[in-house]
C-alpha positions in Angstrom: 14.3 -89.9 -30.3 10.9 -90.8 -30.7 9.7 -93.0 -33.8 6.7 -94.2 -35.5 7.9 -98.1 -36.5 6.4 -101.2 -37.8 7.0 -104.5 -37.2 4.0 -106.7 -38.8 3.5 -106.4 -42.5 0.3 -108.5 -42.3 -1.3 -105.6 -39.8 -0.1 -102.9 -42.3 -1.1 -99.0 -40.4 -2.8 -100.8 -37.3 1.0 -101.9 -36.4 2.0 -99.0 -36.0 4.2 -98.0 -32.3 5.4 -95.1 -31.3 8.5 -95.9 -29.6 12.3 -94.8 -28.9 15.1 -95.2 -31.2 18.4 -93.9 -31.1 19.0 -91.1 -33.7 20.5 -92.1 -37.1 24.3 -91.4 -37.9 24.7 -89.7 -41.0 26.7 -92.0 -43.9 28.4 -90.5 -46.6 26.9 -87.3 -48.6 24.2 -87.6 -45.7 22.2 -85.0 -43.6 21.1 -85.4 -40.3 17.6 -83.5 -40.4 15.6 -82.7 -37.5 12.0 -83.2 -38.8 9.2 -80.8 -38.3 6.9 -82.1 -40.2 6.2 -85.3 -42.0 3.9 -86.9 -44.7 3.0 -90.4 -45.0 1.0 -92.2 -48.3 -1.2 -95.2 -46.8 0.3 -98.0 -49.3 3.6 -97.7 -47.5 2.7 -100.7 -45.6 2.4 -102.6 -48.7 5.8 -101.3 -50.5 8.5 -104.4 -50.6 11.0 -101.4 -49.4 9.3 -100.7 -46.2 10.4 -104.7 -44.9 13.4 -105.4 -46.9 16.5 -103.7 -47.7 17.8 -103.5 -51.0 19.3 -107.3 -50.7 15.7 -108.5 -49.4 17.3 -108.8 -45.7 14.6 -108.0 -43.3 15.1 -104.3 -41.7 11.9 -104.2 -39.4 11.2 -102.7 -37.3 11.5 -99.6 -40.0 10.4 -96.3 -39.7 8.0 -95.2 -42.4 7.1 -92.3 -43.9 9.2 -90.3 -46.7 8.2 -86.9 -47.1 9.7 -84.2 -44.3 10.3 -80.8 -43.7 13.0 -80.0 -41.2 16.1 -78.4 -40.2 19.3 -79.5 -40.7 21.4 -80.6 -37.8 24.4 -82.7 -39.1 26.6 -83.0 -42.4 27.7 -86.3 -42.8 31.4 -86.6 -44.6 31.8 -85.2 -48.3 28.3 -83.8 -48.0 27.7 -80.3 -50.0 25.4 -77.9 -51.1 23.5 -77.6 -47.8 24.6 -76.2 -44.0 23.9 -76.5 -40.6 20.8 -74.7 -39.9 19.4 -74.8 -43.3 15.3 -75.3 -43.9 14.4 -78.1 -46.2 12.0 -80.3 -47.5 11.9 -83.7 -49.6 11.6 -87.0 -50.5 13.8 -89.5 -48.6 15.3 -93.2 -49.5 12.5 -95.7 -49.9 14.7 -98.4 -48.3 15.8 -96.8 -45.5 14.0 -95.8 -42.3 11.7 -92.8 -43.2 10.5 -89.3 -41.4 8.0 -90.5 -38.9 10.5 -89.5 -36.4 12.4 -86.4 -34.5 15.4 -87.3 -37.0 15.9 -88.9 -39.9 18.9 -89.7 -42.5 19.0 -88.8 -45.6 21.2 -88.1 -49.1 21.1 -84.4 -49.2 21.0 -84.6 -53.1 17.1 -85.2 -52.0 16.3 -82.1 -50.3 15.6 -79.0 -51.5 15.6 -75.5 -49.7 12.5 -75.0 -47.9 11.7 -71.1 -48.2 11.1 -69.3 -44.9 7.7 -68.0 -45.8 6.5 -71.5 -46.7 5.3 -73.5 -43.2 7.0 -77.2 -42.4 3.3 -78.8 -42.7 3.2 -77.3 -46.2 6.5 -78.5 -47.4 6.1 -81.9 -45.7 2.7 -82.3 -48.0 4.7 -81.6 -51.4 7.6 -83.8 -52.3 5.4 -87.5 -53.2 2.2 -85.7 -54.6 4.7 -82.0 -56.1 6.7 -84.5 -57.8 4.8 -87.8 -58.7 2.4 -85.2 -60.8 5.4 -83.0 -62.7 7.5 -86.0 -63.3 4.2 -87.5 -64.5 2.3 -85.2 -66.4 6.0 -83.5 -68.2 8.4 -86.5 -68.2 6.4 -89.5 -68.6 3.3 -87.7 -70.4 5.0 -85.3 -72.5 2.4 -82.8 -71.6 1.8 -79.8 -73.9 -0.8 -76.8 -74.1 -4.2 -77.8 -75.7 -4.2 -81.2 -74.7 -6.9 -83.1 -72.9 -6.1 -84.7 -69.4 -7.9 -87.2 -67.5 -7.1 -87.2 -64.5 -8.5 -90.1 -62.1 -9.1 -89.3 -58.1 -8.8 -85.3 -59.0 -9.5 -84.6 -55.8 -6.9 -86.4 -54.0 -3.4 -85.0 -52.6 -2.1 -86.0 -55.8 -4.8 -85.8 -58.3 -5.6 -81.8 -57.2 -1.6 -81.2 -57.9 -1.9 -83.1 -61.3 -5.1 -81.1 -61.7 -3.6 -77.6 -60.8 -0.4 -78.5 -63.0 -2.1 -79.5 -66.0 -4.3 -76.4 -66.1 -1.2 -74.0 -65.5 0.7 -75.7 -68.4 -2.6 -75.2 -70.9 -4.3 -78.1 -70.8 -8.2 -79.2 -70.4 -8.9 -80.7 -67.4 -11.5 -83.6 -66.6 -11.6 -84.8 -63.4 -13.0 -87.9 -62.1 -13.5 -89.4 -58.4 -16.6 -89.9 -55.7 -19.9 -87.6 -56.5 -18.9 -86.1 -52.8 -15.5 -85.1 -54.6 -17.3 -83.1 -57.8 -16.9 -79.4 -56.2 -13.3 -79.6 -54.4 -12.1 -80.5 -58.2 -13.3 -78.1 -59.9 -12.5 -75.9 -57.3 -8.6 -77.2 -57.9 -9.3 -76.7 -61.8 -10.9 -79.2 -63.1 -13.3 -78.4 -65.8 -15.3 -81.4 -66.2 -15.9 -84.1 -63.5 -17.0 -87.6 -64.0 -18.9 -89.2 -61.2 -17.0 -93.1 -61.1 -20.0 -94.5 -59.6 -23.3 -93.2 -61.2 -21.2 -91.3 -64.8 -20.1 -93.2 -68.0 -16.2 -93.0 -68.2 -16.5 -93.6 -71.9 -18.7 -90.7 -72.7 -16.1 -88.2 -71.8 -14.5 -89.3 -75.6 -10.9 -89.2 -76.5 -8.1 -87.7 -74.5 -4.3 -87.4 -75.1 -3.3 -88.6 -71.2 -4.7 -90.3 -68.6 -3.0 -90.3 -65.2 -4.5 -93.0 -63.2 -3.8 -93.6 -59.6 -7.0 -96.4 -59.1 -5.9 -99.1 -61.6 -7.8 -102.2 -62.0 -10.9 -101.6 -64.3 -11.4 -97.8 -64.3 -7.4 -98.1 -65.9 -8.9 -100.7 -68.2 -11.5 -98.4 -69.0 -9.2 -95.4 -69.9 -6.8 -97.1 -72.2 -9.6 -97.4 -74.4 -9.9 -93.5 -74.3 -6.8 -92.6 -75.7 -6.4 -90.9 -78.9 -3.8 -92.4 -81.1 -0.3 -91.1 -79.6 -1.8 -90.4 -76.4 -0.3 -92.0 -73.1 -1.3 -93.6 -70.1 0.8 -92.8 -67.1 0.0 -94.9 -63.5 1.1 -94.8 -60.3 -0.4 -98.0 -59.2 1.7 -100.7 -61.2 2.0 -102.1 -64.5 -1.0 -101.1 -66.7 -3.6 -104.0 -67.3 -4.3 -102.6 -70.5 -2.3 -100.2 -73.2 -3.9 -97.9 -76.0 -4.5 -99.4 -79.2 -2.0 -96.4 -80.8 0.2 -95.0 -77.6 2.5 -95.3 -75.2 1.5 -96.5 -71.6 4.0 -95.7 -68.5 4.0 -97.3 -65.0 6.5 -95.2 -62.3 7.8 -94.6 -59.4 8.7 -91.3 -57.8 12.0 -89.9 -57.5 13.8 -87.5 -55.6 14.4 -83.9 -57.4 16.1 -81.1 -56.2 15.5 -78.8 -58.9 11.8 -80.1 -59.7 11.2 -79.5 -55.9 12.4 -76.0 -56.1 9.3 -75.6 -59.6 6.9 -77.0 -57.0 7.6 -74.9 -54.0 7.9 -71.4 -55.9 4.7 -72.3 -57.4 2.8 -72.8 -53.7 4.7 -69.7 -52.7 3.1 -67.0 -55.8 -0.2 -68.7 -55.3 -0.2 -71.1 -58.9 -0.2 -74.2 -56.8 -2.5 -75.0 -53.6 -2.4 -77.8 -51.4 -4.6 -80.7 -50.3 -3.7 -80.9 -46.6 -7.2 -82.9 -45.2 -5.4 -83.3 -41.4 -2.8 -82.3 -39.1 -1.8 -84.4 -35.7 1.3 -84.8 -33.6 4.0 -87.4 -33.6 2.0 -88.6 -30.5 -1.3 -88.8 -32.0 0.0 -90.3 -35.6 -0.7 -93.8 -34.7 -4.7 -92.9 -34.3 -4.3 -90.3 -37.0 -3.0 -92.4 -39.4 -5.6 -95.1 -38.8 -8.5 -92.9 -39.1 -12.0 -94.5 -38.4 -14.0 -92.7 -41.1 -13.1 -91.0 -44.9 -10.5 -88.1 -44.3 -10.3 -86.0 -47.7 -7.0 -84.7 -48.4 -3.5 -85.4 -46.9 -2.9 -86.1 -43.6 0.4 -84.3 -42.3 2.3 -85.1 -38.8 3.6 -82.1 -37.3 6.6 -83.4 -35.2 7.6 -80.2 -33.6 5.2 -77.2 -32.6 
C-alpha cells in the first residue's frame, strides 16, 4: 500500500515520504480499514508517540496521522460491533502507525459509524477537533448554560467546534485569534472577538472557562481571568499558571464511540459546521502538509476519489 512515513524527528513535516508498506494485519479486537480520507494535526511530529512505542523502543519509520474515514475491510479475531463493509470514522492509537495510508489498523472500540449522507473528507475532519472540544468543554469544563467561554484560536479546526458547541449548549462566546480571523468566528458563533495582537486580553473581564490551545503567555494571561470556580482547560501541556480560586485541566484526546456519534448527528442536522481549509491526495500530502504560506482551517487528505 502506499504510506505517508517519517523517519527524522529533527526534520518534523519536511521528512515526510511517500512510500510502500505492506498492509497492516489486524491484532486482536482490530479492524482492517481501508481509508478514504484522513486528517493530520501539525504537532504530530513533536508527539513522543509518533517515534517510540509504548516501551520507548524506536518504531520509525511510523506512519502519522490519526483521524480517518474509511471502510471496513477486515475483522481481526474477537472483534464486535462492526462488519465487513461498514462506513466509519475516528480516532486511532497514538502509538501505533496512523491513517496517512490506503490501510490502517485500528481497535474498533475507536470507530464510530460514519452515516452515508456524511462525505469521508467530513468525517476524517471530526474525531481530534469533534472530540478534543466535547470532552473539553463538558468533561473537563463542566460546561453549563449562561456561562462565559473564552475560547483561544476560535477560528481554528478546533477552536470553531469549541465555539459552535459552546453556543449550542447556552453559553456566551468570546473568541480570540489573528485580526484576519475576527469574521470567520463570529461567523462560527462567537460573539465577541479579541484581536491577540492589537486587543487587551484582560479587558474582556471575568469568565467561567477558558479553553486554550496557544499556551505560554496568552495561557498566563487567562488564568488571571477566571472567576472563582471557573476552569482552565489546555490542550497544549501542563498550565504555566492556575486561577487564584479554580480548577485548571491539561488533556489529551481520547477515543469515543458514543461522543463521536453526538458529533456527527450534529454536522448531519446542520448544529455543527466544519473547518475544512484544504483538500489534496495521498500523493500530494507531502507538499500539502508542508504548505508554503498560512492555510486557514484543516487540511484533509483524501486517499481515495
Amino acid at each position: 500500500m502506499k504510506a505517508i512515513v517519517v523517519t527524522d524527528q529533527a526534520a518534523g513535516t519536511a521528512g515526510m515520504t511517500l512510500v510502500e508498506r505492506p498492509e497492516p494485519p489486524a491484532a486482536i479486537n482490530d479492524v482492517i480499514v481501508e481509508v478514504h480520507a484522513s486528517g493530520f494535526v501539525p504537532t504530530e511530529t513533536e508527539w513522543p508517540s509518533t517515534w517510540t512505542d509504548r516501551r520507548d523502543r524506536d518504531r520509525t519509520p511510523s506512519i502519522p496521522g490519526h483521524e480517518m474515514a474509511g471502510v471496513v475491510t477486515t475483522l481481526g479475531y474477537g472483534t464486535t460491533g462492526l462488519s465487513v463493509g461498514q462506513r466509519v470514522f475516528g480516532l486511532t492509537d497514538w502509538h501505533r502507525d496512523g491513517t496517512l495510508a490506503e490501510y490502517v489498523a485500528v481497535e474498533a472500540r475507536n470507530l464510530a459509524p460514519l452515516p452515508g449522507d456524511v462525505d469521508f473528507t467530513v468525517g476524517a475532519s471530526l474525531p481530534i477537533s469533534g472530540l478534543t472540544a466535547w470532552q473539553g468543554l463538558f468533561d473537563h469544563g463542566r460546561l453549563r448554560a449562561g456561562q462565559s467561554v473564552l475560547v483561544h484560536g476560535a477560528a481554528g479546526a478546533v477552536g470553531s467546534m469549541v465555539t459552535q458547541l459552546a453556543r449550542e449548549f447556552g453559553a456566551y462566546v468570546i473568541g480570540t485569534g489573528r485580526a484576519a480571523d475576527r469574521q470567520k468566528a463570529l461567523d462560527f458563533g462567537a460573539q465577541e472577538f479579541v484581536d491577540l495582537g492589537d486587543d487587551a486580553l484582560e479587558d474582556v473581564g471575568g469568565v467561567d472557562l477558558v479553553f486554550d490551545v496557544i499556551g505560554g503567555d496568552i495561557q498566563r494571561r487567562s488564568a488571571g481571568l477566571i472567576r472563582p470556580g471557573g476552569t482552565l482547560v489546555s490542550v497544549v501541556g501542563p498550565p504555566e499558571a492556575r486561577p487564584a480560586d479554580g480548577l485548571a485541566v491539561d488533556f489529551v484526546v481520547e477515543a469515543d464511540r458514543a461522543q463521536l456519534g453526538e458529533v456527527v448527528q450534529r454536522v448531519r442536522d446542520g448544529r455543527l459546521r466544519t473547518n475544512i481549509g484544504y483538500i489534496a491526495t495521498l500523493d500530494d500530502a507531502v507538499a500539502a502538509l508542508n504548505p508554503t504560506e498560512r492555510r486557514k482551517g484543516k487540511t484533509i487528505i483524501r486517499v481515495r476519489p
